[in-house]
C-alpha positions as CSV (number, residue, x, y, z in Angstrom):
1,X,-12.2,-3.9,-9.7
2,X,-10.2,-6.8,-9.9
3,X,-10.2,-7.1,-5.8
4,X,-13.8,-6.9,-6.0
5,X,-14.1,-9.8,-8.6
6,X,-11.5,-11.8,-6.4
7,X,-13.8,-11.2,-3.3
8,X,-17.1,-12.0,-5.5
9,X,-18.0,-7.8,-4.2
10,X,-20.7,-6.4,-6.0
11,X,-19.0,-3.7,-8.4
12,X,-21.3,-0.8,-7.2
13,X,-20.5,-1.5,-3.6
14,X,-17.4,0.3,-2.3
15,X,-14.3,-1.3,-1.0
16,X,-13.6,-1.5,2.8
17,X,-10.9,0.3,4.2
18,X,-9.1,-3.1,4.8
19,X,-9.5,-4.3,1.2
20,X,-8.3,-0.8,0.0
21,X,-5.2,-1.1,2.6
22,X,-4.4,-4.7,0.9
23,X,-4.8,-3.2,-2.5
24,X,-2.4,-0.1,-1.7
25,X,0.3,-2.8,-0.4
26,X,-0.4,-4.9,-3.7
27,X,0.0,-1.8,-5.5
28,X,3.0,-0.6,-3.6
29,X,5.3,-3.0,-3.9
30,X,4.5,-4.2,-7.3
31,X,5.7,-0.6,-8.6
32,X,8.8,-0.8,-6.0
33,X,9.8,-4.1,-8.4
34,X,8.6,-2.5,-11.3
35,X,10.4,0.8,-10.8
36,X,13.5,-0.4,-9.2
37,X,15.8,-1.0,-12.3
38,X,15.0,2.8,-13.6
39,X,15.8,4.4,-10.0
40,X,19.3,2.2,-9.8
41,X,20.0,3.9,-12.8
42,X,18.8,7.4,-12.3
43,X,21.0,7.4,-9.3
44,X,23.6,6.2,-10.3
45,X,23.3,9.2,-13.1
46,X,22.6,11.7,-10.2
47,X,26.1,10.2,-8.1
48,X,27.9,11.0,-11.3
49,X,29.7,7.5,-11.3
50,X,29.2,6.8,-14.9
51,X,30.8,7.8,-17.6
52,X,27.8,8.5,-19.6
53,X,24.6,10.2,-18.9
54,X,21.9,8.4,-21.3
55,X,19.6,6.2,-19.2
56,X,19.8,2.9,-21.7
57,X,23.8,3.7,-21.7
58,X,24.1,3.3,-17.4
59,X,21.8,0.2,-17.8
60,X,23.8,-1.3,-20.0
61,X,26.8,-0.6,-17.9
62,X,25.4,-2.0,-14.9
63,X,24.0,-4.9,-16.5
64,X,27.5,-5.2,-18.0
65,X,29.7,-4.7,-14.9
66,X,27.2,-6.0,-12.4
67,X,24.8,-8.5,-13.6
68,X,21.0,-8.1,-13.1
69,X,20.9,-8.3,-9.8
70,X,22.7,-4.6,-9.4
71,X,19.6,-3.3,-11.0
72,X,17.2,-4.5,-8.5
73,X,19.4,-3.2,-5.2
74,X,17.1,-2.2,-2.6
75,X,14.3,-3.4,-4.0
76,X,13.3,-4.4,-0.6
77,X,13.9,-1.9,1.6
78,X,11.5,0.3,-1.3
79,X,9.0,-2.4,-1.5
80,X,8.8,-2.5,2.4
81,X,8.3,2.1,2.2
82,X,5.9,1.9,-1.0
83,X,3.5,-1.0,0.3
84,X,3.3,0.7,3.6
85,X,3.0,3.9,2.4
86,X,-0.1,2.9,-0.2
87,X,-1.9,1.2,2.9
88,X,-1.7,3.8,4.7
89,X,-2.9,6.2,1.6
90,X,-5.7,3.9,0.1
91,X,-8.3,3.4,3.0
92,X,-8.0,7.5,3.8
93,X,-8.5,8.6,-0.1
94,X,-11.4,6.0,0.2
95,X,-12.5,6.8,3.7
96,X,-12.7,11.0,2.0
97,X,-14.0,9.9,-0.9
98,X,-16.8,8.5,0.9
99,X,-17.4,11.1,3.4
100,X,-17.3,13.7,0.4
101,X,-19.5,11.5,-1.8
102,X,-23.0,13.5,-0.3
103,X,-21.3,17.4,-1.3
104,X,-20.7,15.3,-4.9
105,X,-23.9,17.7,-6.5
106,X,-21.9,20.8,-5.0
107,X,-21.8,23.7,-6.8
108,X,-18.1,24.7,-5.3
């Protein structure tokens, strides 16, 4: 809803494959920045270079050994693969959705 208010779209009109494309890169690469931190850690866990195996323990670690930046390694490259990979995804779940929207009353 929020692109919609942005774009002054009516609410009850659906969003174009292009809007839903800009959304899904939005989307994408604001969880790749959001996410980044806890997948450091969880491989780091998974390599078995730590010495313990509590989540708050290897952050601390890093953050420790590292600095803050260590926590957000690769955040590109996995910004670049989610925001492609949601703009690809949102304007073909919408493009369905849409297509489906008549067989809504279905009974299967």
């Amino acid at each position: 809803y929020t692109w919609k208010m942005l774009n002054h779209i009516p609410i009850d009109q659906p969003i174009t494959p292009g809007g839903a494309a800009i959304c899904g890169v939005t989307s994408g690469v604001v969880c790749a920045v959001l996410t980044c931190p806890l997948d450091v850690v969880n491989t780091r866990i998974k390599a078995g270079n730590v010495e313990t195996s509590s989540i708050l323990g290897v952050g601390s670690e890093i953050l420790k050994k590292e600095g803050v930046a260590a926590l957000f390694r690769g955040v590109a490259l996995r910004s670049l693969v989610l925001g492609a990979g949601s703009s690809i995804f949102w304007p073909i779940q919408r493009s369905v959705a849409h297509w489906l929207q008549p067989y809504e009353s279905c009974p299967f």
